[in-house]
C-alpha positions in Angstrom: 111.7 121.7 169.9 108.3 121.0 171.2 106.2 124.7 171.1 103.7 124.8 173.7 101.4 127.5 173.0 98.6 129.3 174.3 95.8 130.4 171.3 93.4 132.3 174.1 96.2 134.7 174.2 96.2 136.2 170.6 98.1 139.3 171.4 101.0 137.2 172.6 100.3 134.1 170.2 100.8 136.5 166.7 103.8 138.3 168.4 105.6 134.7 168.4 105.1 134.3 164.7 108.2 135.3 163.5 110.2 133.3 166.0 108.3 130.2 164.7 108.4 130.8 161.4 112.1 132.0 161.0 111.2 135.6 159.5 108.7 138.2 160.0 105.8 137.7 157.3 104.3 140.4 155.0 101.2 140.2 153.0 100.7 136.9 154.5 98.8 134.5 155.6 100.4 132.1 157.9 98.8 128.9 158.7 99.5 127.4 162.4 99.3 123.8 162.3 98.4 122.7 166.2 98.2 119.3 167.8 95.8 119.6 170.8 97.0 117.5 173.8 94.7 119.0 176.2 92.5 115.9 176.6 95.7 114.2 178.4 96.2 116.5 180.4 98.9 118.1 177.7 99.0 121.6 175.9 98.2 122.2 172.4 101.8 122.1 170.2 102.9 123.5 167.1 103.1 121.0 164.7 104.3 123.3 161.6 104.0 126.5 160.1 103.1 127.3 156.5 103.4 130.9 154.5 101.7 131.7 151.5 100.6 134.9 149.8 97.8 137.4 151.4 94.4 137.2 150.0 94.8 140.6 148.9 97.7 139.5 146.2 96.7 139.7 142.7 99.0 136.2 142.4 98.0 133.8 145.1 96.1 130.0 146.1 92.9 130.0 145.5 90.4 129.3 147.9 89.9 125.9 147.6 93.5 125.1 147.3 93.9 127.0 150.7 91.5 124.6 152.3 92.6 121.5 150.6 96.2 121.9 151.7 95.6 122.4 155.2 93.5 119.6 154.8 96.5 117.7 153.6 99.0 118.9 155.8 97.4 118.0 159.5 96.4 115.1 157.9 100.8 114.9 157.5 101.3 116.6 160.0 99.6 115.0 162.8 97.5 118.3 163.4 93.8 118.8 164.5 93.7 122.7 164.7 94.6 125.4 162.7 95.0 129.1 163.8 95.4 131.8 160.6 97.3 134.6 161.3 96.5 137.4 158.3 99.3 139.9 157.9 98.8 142.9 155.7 99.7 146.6 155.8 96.3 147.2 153.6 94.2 145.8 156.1 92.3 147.4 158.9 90.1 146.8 161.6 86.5 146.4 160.3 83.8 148.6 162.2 80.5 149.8 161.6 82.0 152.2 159.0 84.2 149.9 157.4 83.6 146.3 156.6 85.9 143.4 156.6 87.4 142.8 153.1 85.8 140.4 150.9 88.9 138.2 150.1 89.8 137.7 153.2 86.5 136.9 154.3 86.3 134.7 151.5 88.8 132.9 152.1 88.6 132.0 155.7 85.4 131.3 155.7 85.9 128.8 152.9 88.5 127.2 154.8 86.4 127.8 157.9 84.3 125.0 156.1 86.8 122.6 154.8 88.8 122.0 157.5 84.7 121.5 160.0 84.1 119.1 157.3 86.9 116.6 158.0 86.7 117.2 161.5 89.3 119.5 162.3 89.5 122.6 164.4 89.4 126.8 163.0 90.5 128.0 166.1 91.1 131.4 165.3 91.4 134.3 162.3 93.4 137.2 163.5 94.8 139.7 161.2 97.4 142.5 161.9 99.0 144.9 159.3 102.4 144.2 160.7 104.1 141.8 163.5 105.2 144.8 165.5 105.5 145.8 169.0 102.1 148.0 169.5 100.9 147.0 166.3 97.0 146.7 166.5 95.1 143.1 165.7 92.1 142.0 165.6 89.6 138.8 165.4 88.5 138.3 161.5 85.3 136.6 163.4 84.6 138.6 165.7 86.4 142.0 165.1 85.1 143.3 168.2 87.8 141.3 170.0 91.0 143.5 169.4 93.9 145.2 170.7 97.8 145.5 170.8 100.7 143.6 169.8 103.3 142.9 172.6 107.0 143.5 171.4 107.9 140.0 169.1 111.8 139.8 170.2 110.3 139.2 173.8 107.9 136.8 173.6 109.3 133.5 175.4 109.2 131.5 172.1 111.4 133.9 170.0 114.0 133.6 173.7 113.9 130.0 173.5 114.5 130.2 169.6 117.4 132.7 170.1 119.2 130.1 173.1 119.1 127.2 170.7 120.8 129.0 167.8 117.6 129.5 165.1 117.6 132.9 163.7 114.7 135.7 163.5 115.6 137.0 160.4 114.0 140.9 159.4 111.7 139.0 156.1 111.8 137.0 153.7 114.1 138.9 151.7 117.0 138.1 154.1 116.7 134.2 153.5 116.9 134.3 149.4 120.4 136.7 149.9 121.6 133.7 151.9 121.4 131.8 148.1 121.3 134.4 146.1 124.0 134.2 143.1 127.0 136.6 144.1 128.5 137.1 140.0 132.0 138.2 140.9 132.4 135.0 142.7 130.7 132.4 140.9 133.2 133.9 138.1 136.2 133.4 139.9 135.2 129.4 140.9 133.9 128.8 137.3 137.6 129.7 136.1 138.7 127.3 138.6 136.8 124.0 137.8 138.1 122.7 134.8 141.3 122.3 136.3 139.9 120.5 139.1 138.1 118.7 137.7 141.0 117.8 135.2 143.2 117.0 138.5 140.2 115.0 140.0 139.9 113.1 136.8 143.4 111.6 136.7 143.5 111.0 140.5 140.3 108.7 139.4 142.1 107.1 136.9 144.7 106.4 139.0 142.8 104.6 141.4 140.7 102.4 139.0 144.6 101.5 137.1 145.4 100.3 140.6 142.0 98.2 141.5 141.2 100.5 144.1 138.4 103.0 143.4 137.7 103.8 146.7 141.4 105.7 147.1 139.8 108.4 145.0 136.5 108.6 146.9 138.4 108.9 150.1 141.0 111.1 149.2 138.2 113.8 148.0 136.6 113.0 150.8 139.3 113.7 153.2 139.7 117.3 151.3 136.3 118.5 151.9 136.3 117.5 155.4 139.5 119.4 155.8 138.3 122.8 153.8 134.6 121.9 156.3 137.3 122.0 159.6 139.3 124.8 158.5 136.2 127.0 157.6 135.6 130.5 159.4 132.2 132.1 159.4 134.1 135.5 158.5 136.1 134.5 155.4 135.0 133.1 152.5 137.2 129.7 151.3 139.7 130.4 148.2 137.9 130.0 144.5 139.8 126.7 144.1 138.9 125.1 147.1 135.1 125.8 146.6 136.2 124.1 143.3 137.6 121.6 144.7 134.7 121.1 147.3 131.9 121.3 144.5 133.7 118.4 141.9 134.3 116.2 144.9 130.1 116.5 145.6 130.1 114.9 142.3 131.2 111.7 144.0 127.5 110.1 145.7 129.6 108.4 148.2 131.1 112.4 149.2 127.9 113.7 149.4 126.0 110.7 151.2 128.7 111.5 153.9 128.0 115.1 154.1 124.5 113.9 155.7 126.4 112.4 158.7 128.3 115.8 158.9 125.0 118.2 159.2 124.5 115.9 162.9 128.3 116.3 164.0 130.3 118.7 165.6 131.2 120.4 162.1 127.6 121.0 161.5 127.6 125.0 161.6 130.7 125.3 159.5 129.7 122.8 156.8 126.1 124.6 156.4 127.9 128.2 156.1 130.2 126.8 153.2 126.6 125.2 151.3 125.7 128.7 151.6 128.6 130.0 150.2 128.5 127.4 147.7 125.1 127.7 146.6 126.1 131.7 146.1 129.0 130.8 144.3 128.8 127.6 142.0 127.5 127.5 137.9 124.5 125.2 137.1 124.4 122.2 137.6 127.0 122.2 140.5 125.0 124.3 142.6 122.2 121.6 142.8 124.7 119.6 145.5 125.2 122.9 147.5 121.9 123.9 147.5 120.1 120.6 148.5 122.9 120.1 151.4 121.9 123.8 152.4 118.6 122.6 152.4 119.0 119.3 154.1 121.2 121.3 157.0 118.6 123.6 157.4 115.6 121.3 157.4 117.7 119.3 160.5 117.7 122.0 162.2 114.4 122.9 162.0 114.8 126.3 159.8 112.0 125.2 157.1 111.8 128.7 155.8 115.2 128.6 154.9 115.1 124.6 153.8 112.4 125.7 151.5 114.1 128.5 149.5 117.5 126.3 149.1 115.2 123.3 147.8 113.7 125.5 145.6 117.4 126.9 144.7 118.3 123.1 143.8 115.5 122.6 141.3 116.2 125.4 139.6 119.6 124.5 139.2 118.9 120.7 138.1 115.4 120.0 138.3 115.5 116.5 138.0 118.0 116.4 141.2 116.5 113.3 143.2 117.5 113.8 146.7 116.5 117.4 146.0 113.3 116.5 144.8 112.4 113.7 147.4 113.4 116.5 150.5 111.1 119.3 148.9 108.0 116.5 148.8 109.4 115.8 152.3 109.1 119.6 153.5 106.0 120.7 151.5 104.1 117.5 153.6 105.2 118.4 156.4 107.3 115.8 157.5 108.9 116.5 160.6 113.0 116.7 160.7 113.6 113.7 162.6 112.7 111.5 159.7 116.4 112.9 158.0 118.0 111.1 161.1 118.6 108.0 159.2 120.1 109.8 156.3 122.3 111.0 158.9 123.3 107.4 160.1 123.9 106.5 156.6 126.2 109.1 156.2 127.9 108.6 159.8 128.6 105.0 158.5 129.2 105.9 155.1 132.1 107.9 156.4 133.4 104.8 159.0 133.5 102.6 156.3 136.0 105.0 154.0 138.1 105.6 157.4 137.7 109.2 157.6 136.7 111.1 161.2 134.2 113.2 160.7 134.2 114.6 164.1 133.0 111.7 166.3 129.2 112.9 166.0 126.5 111.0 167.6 123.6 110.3 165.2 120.5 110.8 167.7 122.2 114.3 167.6 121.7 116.2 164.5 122.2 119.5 165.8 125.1 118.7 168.8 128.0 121.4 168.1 131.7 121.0 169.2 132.2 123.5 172.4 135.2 125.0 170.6 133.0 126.0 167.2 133.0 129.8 167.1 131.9 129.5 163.5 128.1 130.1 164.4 
């Protein structure tokens, strides 16, 4: 979704923050990565946003690694401005009384110089103590240029975010619970695997006895696509079918097809059960969950939440590839249409074992069937 946006406007620019980003920032400092089309008659675009701690953290980039990844990532990213937005309830407005504070001058002014040395654009330093309606901000260059926040759920950006389907969530907080562990659960699934995987391994055998390896593929594959179909975003699937769903991800040929899925008609359901999944499987099962999470959330354009799944993956199997070549993907800024062909892959992948995935169209990651309620 192209995000047209106007930075003369900062009251209305910050209040759109959250919408672009996916969650409302704390003790931030969010960097807006622009494109500026105005010289073709265009309007400048947000190319991608990136969160990392406040200057006033004790534990946060330093300086120069502030400058050199922005650097980095319009270089990626296909960007020639960048706005900071500073977010911090410590924070006030410097005045003749009260000076601005020396990290965070420090730090914009040092990236101030490193992005004016390769040619790029500082458009703006604005600070807030919190993305509220009525919330004050001000210019960190020019603090005399202030004034008042207009209400974030009404800004046109966080509308058109809200009609496509891309949560606002509260913080940060409120994407981790979406992979946090849940112990009773994981419990309950963890009992259930060996005997799945017991089942699965004899089916396996099977096939191989009778020359035909690909009846075992296809036959898991069949079952996940029929727990993805029967899914409800209200109920959480039995232990044993989350089981069953997390040894059949062992399969690469299972999983590869699970990327044609995230652009089908089933899309919604399957990324609510890699949540569930990702809550609810032991290490290293979770890795599969949590990268498809990931890979379902980065389509869609939710890098926030891409971002803490990936992370989620790594921890669980750090030397997971596909999890590891994503992450690299996300953290340069590559933009989601480049997981398209994955999609294809998996779309074919799916033809070839005979199994209907829905019918979905693969220049349409994100198109939903009309009778999903799942959402």
């Amino acid at each position: 979704m192209p995000l047209h946006v106007h930075i003369a406007d900062p009251a209305d620019f910050i209040a759109a923050v959250p919408a672009m980003l996916g969650f409302t920032p704390v003790r931030s400092l969010v960097l807006i990565f622009v494109r500026d089309e105005t010289r073709w008659g265009g309007a400048p675009t947000v190319q991608f946003l990136v969160r990392t701690e406040s200057p006033l953290q004790t534990h946060r980039l330093s300086d120069t690694d502030v400058g050199q990844r922005a650097k980095d990532m319009c270089a990626q990213g296909e960007a020639s401005t960048v706005v900071a937005v500073l977010v911090d309830d410590r924070l006030s407005r410097p005045t003749e009384l009260a000076a601005a504070d020396e990290s965070c001058r420090s730090t914009l002014a040092s990236l101030r110089r490193d992005l004016e040395a390769d040619g790029l654009a500082f458009a703006g330093a604005w600070s807030t103590p919190i993305i509220a309606a009525e919330a004050e901000w001000w210019n960190e260059l020019a603090p005399d240029q202030h004034g008042r926040l207009r209400d974030p759920a009404s800004s046109q950006i966080a509308a058109e975010y809200t009609v496509a389907g891309r949560p606002i969530r509260p913080n940060r907080t409120a994407i981790t619970d979406l992979v946090e562990v849940d112990p009773t659960l994981r419990e309950r699934v963890t009992h259930a695997l060996p005997e799945v995987a017991a089942d699965a391994q004899r089916r396996f055998a099977r096939a191989v006895r009778i020359g035909n390896p690909d009846a075992y593929t296809r036959q898991a594959l069949w079952r996940v696509v029929q727990i993805i179909k029967h899914s409800s975003a209200v109920e959480t699937p039995a232990p044993r079918n989350l089981a069953e769903v997390a040894v059949a991800l062992r399969d690469t040929d299972v999983r590869e097809v699970m990327y044609g899925i995230a652009a089908g008609p089933y899309s919604a359901r399957a990324h609510q059960l890699w949540s569930i999944l990702t809550r609810a499987l032991p290490d290293p099962d979770r890795a599969d969950a949590a990268m498809l999470l990931g890979f379902s959330a980065y389509l869609r354009g939710d890098g926030a939440l891409a971002g803490i799944a990936l992370e989620a993956a790594l921890a669980s199997d750090p030397d997971h590839r596909m999890a590891q070549l994503l992450d690299l993907a996300l953290s340069t800024a590559s933009p989601p249409s480049r997981l398209r062909r994955l999609c294809r892959l998996g779309i074919d992948a799916a033809a070839q074992l005979r199994i209907d995935i829905g019918g979905a169209e693969p220049d349409s990651p994100t198109k939903e069937d009309p009778d999903d309620r799942s959402r």
